[in-house]
N, C-alpha and C positions, 0 to 999 in steps of 0.2 A: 283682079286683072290690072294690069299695067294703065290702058287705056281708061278706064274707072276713074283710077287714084290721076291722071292727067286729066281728063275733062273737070274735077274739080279744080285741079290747081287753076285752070283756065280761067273759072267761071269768078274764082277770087279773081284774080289780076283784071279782068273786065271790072267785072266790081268795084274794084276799089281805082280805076282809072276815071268811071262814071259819075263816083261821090269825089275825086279831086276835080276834075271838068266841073261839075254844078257847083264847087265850093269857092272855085275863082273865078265863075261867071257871077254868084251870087256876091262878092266880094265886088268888083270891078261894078254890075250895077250899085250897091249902094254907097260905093265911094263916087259915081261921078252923082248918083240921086237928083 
């Protein structure tokens, strides 16, 4: 099914929105530390 193969694409792009958000919140704290 169409919608299958499109809930995964989704679940990538959240994903991988979630680990860039945590990587420059993790970033920004230990550069002001």
């Amino acid at each position: 099914r169409r919608g299958w193969f499109g809930a995964w694409v989704w679940y990538l792009l959240v994903g991988a929105v979630c680990l860039a958000i945590g990587a420059i919140l993790l970033k920004r704290r230990q550069a002001r530390g």
